[in-house]
N, C-alpha and C positions, 0 to 999 in steps of 0.2 A: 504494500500500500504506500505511494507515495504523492506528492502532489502533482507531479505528471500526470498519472491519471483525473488528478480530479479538475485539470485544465481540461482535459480529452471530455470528460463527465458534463463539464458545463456546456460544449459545445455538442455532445450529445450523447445520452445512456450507452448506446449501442457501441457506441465509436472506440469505448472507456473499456467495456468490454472486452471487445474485440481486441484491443490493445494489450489485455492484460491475458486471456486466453486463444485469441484466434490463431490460427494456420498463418506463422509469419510470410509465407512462400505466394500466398494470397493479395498482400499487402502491396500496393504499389509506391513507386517512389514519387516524393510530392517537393516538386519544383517551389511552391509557395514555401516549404516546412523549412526547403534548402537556402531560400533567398531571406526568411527568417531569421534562420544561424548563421548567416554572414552577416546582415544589416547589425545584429545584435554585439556580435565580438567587437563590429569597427567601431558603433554607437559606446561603447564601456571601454573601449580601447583610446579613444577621441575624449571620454568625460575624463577619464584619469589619468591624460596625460601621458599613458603606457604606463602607468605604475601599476600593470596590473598582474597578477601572480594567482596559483593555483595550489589549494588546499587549506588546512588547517595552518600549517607552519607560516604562512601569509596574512595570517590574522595575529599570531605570534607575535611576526615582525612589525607588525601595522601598519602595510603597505596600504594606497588607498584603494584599491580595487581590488576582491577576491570572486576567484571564478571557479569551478572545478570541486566544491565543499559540498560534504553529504554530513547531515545532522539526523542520528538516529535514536527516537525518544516513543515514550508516550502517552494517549491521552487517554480518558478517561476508559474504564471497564478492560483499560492496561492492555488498548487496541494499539498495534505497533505501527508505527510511520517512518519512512522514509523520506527526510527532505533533501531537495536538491534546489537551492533559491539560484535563480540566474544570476544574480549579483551582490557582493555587498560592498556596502561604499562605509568607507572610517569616516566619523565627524567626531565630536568634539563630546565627552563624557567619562564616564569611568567605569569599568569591566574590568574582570580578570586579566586582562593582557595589560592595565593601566587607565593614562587619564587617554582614553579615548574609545568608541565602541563603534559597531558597526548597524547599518541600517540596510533592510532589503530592496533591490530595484530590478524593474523590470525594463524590458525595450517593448513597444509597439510600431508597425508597418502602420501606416494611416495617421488618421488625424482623430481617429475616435478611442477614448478609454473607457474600455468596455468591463461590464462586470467580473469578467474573466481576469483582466488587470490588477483589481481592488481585494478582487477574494483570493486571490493568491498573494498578495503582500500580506493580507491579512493573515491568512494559513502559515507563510513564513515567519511574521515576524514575532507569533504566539513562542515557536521553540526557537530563533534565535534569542529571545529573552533569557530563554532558559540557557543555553550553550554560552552566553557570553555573563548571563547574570548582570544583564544592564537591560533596562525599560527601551522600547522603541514605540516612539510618538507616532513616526509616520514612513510611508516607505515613497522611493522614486519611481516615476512612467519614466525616462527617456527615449527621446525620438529627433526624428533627423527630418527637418523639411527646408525644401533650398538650399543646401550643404547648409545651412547651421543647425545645431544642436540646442533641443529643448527639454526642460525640467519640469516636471509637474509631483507636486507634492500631493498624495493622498495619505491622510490622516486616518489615522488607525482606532477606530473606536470598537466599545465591547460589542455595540449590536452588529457592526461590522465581522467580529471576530469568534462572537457566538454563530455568525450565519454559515463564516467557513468551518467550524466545526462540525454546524448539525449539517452540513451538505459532505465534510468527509465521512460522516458516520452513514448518510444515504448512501454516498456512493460504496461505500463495503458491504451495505445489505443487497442491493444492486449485484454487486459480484456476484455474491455465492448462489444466485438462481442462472437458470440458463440464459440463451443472449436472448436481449431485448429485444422489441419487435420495429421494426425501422420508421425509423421517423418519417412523419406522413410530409411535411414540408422538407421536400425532395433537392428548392432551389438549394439551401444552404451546401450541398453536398458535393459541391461542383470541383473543391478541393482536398478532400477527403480523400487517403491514400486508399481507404475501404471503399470508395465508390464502387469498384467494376464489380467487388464482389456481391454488393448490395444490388445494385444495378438489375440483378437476375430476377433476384426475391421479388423487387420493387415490380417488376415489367408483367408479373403473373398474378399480383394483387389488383393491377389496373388501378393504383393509387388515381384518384381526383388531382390530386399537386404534380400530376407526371405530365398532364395537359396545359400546354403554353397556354396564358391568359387565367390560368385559376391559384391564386396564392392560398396563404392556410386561414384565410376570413371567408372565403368565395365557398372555398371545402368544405370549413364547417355550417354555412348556410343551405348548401347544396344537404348535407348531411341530415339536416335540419326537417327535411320536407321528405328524407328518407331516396336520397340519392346519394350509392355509398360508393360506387365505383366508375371507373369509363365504360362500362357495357351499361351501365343504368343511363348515364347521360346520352351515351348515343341512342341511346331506345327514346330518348323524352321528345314529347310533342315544344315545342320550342313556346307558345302560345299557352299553355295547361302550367309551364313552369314558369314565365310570366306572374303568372297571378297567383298561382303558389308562391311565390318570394314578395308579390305585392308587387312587382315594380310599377312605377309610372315614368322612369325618366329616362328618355328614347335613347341615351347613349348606354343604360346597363341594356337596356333590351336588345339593342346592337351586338354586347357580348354577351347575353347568354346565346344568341344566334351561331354568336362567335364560337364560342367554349363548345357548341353542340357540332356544329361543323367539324370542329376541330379534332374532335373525340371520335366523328365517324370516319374520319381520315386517318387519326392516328391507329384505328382497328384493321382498315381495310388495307393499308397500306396507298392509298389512291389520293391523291393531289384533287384540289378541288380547283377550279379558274374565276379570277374574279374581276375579273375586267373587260375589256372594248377592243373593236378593233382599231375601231381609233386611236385610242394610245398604244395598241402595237404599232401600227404605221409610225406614228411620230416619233415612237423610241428606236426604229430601224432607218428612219431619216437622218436623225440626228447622228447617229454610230458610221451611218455607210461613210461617209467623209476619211474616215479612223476618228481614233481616240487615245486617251491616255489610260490607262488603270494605274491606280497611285494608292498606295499605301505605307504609312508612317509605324516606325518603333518606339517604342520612349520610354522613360524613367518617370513614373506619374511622381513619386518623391520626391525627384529633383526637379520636376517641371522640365524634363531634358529631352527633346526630342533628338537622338542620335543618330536616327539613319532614316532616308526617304528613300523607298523606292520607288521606280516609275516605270513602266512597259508601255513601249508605243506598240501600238495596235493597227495595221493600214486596213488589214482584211478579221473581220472577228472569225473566219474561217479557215484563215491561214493553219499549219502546222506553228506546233509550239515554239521550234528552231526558228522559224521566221520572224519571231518579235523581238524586239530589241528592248531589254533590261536592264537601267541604268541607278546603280546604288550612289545615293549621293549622302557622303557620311559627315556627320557633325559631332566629331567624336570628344570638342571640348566646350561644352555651354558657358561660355566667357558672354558672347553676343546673342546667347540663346535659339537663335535661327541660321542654318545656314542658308541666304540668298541665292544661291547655287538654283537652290529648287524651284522657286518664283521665276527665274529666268529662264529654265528649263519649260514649263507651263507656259510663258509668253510665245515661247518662239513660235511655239504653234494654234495663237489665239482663237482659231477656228474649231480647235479640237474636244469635244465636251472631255469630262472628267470622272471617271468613273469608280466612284470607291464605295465600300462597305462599313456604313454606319458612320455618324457625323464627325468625328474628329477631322480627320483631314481638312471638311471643309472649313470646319471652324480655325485653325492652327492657320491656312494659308489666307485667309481673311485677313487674319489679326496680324500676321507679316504684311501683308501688303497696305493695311492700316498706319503700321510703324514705321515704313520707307516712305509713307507720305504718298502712295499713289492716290492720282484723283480719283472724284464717286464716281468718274463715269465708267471707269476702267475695272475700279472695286465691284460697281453694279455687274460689267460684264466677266470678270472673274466670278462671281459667283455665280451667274445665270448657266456657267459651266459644266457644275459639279450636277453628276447624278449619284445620288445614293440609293445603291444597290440593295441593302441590307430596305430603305424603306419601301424598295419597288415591290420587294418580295414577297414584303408583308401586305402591302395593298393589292398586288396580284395574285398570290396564291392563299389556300388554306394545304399545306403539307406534313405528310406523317412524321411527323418527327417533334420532340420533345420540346425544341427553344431554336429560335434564330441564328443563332450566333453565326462566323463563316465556317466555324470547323463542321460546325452539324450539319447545317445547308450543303457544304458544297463536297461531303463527305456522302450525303444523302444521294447528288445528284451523278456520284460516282468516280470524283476526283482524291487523289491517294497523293499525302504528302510525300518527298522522298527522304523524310528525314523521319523514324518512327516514333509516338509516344510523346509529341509535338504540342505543343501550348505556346500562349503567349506568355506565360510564367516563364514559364524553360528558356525562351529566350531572352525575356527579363532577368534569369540567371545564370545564363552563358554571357550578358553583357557587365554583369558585375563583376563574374570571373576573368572577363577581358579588362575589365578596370584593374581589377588587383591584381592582374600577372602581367598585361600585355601580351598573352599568346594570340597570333593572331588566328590560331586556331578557331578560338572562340566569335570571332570574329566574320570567317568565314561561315562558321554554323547559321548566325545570323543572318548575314546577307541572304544564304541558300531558302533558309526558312522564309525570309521576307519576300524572295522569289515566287517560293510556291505561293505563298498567301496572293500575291499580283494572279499569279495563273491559275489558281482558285477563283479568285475573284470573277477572270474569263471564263473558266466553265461555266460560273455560274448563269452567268447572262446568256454563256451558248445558249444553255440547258432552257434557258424563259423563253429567248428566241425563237427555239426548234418547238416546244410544246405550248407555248401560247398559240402558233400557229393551229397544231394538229385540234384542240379544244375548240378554237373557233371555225 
């Protein structure tokens, strides 16, 4: 029993479990967990200065930073615990070691300090009390936004410290029965190394939360009226479930239409069509000229955009070899943008702009904002961009769980060539290129950001070829 699990615990029963009994051979490896324990060594590496050191004997010495310490105690009915606190930072007090004592801190990715932050200092800092025999007020969040470094003090109170106790004593009764039944709010799971194993269990229950458009309030309303699964909803008259939920206001009516649709497609395997052929025409006008398809990398914590890719397009039916893909890297955010890209985009002012989901268009707005281009030109840079990701959604209803590009254009039968592929993984292939410079790392990226460009193309083949055959 240690407090690793009872982080695992908080973010979900099952997950704690699994962790503590399941088939590790199951388990996959988790790109966020990895870009976690890098941020976190640099983050406590950066606060102390490098005074930082590993074990007990480091607390001895009264270095300011200890990492690497395991405190082994107990609490009450003389239940055994294992702590491993991420951090302890020396201030200014009196303990066993002297006039000075230690306090627990933790790192966070993001900008939010979540429960899971407060009940683990809290959980720490009851037995470093005890291992040091000096009181601790309050423990650290640090975090890193814009390359500087941030401190946030949470204060240690007893309701605080009683909540993390009666939640380790849950989570030990939890243990000892079999694994838990998986959590019906599916989204959260998206980074769980237990996904794929879940994934199975999940797809034969026909969770409600497995259907794009239904979160865990839609579920339990739906649940409400005695609709428990996606074969319930696909059987419902769309009109009979209207008025069972009361609605009156034309945008839910919209998506329960939605959510029903969506459920008979995600059963049958069959795509649904939702549009004109009018805007086929106009979105085949637009493309025959060529195009760009563009898609950006970044570091959302440092606000770093590192690498733009671009693929000119002449023919959307060309072979793959015949497009031209050009990486244009901003490998040091001094200026924040490299201009490279904008100019790249001008030369061919004609050429719409094709990318997946709004960043890109947002990012080369706000560059062309900053260099001072005129509105008429800003106007026609943006009249540019289509997003793909919203065509998709306003054109199709498709089997498949959530929009994103990996599922869409996975869906529509394009295979990356780099396997086991995220935008994590690549967000921690580029940190590992910051801290080593291999340009290995470097290359992974680029190839990755490749496919995501020729992704992107399938995807639009794939609307192209079957928007046709439907209308």
């Amino acid at each position: 029993m240690n407090n690793l699990l009872l982080k695992s615990y908080l973010r979900c029963k099952r997950k704690a479990w699994l962790d503590l009994w399941g088939e590790k051979s199951l388990k996959t490896w988790s790109a966020q967990q990895s870009i976690h324990l890098i941020t976190e060594f640099s983050n406590f590496n950066e606060f102390t200065k490098g005074d930082l050191f590993n074990g007990r004997k480091a607390c001895e010495k009264g270095v300011k930073g200890v990492i690497g310490i395991k405190i082994i105690d107990k609490v009450k009915n003389n239940l055994k615990i294992e702590l491993n606190p991420s951090l302890l930072i020396r201030t200014n007090g009196d303990s066993i070691w002297g006039k000075y004592k230690y306090l627990p801190a933790v790192s966070k990715l993001g900008h939010r300090t979540t429960r899971e932050h407060q009940l683990d200092l809290a959980l720490c800092s009851i037995f470093i009390e005890r291992f040091q025999k000096a009181k601790v007020e309050y423990g650290l969040v640090i975090s890193k936004q814009n390359y500087k470094l941030y401190t946030e003090k949470i204060f240690i109170s007893k309701k605080l410290r009683d909540k993390a106790i009666n939640l380790f004593f849950e989570l030990n009764e939890s243990l000892k029965y079999k694994i838990p039944n998986i959590t019906e709010n599916r989204k959260k799971c998206s980074i769980c190394s237990w996904k794929q194993f879940c994934d199975k269990e999940a797809t034969s229950n026909g969770f409600l939360t497995d259907i794009d458009g239904i979160g865990r309030k839609t579920a339990q309303s739906l649940k409400n009226i005695g609709i428990h699964n996606v074969k319930q909803l696909a059987a419902s008259d769309k009109t009979k479930l209207k008025s069972k939920l009361s609605i009156n206001d034309e945008n839910d009516f919209k998506k329960i239409n939605q959510i029903i649709n969506q459920s008979k497609s995600y059963l049958s395997g069959l795509p649904i069509y939702l549009k004109s052929h009018n805007d086929l025409l106009d979105l085949f006008k637009k493309l025959n000229q060529g195009f760009y398809v563009f898609d950006i990398e970044s570091n959302p914590d440092e606000d770093h955009d590192f690498l733009y890719g671009l693929l000119s397009v002449e023919n959307v039916y060309d072979q793959n070899n015949n497009f031209f893909y050009k990486p244009i890297l901003n490998l040091i955010n001094k200026n924040k943008y490299n201009l490279e890209i904008l100019k790249q985009l001008i030369l061919r002012n004609n050429w719409p702009i094709l990318h997946f989901g709004e960043t890109e268009k947002i990012t080369m707005i706000k560059m062309a904002k900053i260099i001072n281009l005129n509105k008429f030109d800003i106007d026609s840079l943006e009249s540019r961009f289509i997003d793909l990701h919203l065509l998709i959604r306003n054109s199709w209803i498709l089997p498949i769980k959530n929009y994103s590009l990996k599922t869409v254009a996975n869906w529509v039968g394009f295979d990356w060539s780099q396997k086991n592929i995220s935008g994590s993984k690549a967000l921690y292939w580029w940190i590992q290129y910051r801290n080593t410079n291999e340009n290995s790392f470097l290359e992974k990226i680029i190839n990755y950001n490749k496919d995501d460009c020729l992704a992107t193309l399938e995807i639009i083949k794939w609307h192209l070829d079957n928007a046709q055959k439907f209308l």
